[in-house]
N, C-alpha and C positions, 0 to 999 in steps of 0.2 A: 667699328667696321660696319661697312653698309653691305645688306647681303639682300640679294634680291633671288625669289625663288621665280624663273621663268620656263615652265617646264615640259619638253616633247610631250607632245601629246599621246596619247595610247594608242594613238591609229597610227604610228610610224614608232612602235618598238621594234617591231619588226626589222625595221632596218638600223635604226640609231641603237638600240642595246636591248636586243633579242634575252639575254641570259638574266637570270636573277644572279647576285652577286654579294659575296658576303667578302669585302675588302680586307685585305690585307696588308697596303701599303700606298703611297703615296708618289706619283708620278707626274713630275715638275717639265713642261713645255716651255718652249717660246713661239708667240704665233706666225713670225718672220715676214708680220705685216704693221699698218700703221692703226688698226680698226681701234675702236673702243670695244670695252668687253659685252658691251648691249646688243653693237653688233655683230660680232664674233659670234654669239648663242641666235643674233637671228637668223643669220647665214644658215650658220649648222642645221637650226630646226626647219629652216625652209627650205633644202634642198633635197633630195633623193638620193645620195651620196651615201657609202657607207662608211664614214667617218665623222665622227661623233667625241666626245672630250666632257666631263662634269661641270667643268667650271673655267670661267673667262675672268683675266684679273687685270683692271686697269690701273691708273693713277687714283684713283677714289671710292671704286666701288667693284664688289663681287657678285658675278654673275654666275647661278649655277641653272645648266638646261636639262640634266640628267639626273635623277636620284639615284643617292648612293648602295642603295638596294640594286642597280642594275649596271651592266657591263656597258663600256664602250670603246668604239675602236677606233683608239687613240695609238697605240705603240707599235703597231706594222710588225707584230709576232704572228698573224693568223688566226684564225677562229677560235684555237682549243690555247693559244699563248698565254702567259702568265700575266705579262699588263696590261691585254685586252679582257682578261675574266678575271683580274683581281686588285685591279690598282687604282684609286681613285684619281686621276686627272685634272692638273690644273693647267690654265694658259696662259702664261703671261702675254698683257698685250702690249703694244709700242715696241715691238723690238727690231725692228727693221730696222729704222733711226734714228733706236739708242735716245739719250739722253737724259733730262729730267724725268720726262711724261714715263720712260723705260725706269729708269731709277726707281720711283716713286712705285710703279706698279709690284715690283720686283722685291719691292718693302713691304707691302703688301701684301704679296704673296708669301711672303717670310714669317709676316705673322698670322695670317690664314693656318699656315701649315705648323702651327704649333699649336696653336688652335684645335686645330685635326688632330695633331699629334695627342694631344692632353685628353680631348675627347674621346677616343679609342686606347688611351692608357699606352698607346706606343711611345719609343725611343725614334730619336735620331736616326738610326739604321733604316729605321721603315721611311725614310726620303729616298727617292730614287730620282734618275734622270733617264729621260726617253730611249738615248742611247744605250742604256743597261741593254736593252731591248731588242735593240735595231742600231747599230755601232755604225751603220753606213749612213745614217739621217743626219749623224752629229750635233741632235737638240737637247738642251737646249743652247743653242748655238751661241746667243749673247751672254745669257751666265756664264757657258763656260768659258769664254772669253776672256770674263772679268774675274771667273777663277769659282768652280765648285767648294773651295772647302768655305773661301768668303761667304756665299750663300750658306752653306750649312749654317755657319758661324753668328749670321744675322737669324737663323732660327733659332739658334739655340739660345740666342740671347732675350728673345722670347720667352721661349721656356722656363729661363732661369730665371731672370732680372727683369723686365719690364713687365708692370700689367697688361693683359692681353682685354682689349675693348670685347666684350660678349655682348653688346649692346647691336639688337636688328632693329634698322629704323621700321618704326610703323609703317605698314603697308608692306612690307617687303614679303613679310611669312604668313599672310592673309590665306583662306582659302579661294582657290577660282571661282570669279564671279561672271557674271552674264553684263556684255555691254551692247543694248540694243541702239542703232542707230537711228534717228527722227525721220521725216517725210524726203531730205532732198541728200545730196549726196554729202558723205563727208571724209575729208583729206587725211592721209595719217604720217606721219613725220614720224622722222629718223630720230627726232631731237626735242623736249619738250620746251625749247624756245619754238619751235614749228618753222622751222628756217628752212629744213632739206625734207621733198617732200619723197613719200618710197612709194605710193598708191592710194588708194580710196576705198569707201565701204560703200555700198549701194543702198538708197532706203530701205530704212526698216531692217537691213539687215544685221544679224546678232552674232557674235561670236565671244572669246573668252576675256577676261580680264583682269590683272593681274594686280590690281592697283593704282593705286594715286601716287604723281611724284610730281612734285611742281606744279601744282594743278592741272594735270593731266592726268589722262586715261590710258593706262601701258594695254592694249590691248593684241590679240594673238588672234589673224585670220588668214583665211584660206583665200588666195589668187584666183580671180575668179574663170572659170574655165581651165583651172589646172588641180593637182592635188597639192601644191605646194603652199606651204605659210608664210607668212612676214609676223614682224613685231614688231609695233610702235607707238606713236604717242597721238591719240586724238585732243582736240582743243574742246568740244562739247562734252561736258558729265553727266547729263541731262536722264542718260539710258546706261548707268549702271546701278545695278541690284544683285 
């Protein structure tokens, strides 16, 4: 498993997961969009929105924005609710249209969550689905689609029968580093091919950094003239330390 830790910042707990949080179960989404899980968690962290989620799961790699020390509001039960103050959150991504990339994630997430499960010493019982929650949302809409016990059933076979990969690629669970940018401006891409561009960093200016991934720079800034963040990928290394 690739697990990438990319994580709200402390100056918007406030809105993304106010509560300190000692979990007690496990709450399986679908994003009912086309994103990758990279951008799913930039979204969330860049916006002012009070909805928020732990972890984004695509075809290849696990994205968490929230630690599991804190609350977020993912289950549309309310402030004092039981899967906004106690559930930890996943999201599957690709699920709008389905298919491999949705498969694959959905695998993914299956064995994410035994993972979880093993790690917290829980059973099976401790998976839920959103609609536990909030029965008029009806998430996660593609699993249940293709049938909740199936999911279970790809959990559990985890649990029992396959080795579960504990393996974080390097760089993923690094502590936050400082990435200062050079004399002229530089670009920051959705994508560490640098294909789709999302904004720029101004000279000299510095903000966070998550790691190396492809030879790039994951780095986490603030829009300039707003309070809001993006996350992406610079092509210069030059200014991390």
């Amino acid at each position: 498993m690739e697990i990438v830790k990319m994580l709200v910042p402390q100056s918007k707990y406030a809105i993304k997961c106010p509560y300190e949080m000692t979990p007690e179960f496990i709450i399986i989404h679908n994003t009912a969009n086309d994103a990758s899980a990279m951008n799913e968690i930039s979204y969330m962290i860049g916006n002012n929105n009070k909805v928020s989620f732990h972890c984004a799961i695509d075809d290849y790699r696990i994205v968490q924005g929230v630690p599991f020390n804190r609350n977020t509001w993912n289950a549309t039960d309310g402030g004092n609710g039981e899967g906004n103050r106690k559930g930890i959150s996943l999201e599957i991504c690709y699920s709008k249209s389905g298919g491999e990339r949705f498969k694959e994630a959905e695998r993914l997430t299956a064995e994410y969550t035994a993972y979880l499960l093993k790690q917290y010493g829980w059973g099976i019982d401790k998976v839920k689905k959103h609609s536990d929650f909030y029965p008029q949302k009806g998430c996660p809409h593609r699993t249940l689609e293709l049938g909740w016990d199936r999911f279970l059933n790809m959990v559990k076979s985890y649990m029992e029968d396959k080795p579960i990969d504990n393996n974080i690629e390097s760089g993923s669970d690094e502590p936050v580093r400082t990435y200062q940018n050079g004399s002229t401006s530089e670009n920051v891409y959705a994508d560490t091919n640098c294909t789709i561009k999302i904004g720029s960093l101004n000279p000299r200016e510095t903000c966070d950094c998550f790691g190396i991934f492809n030879d790039r720079a994951m780095v986490r800034y603030i829009v300039t003239g707003t309070s809001n963040y993006k996350i992406g990928f610079c092509k210069w290394l030059g200014g991390v330390k």
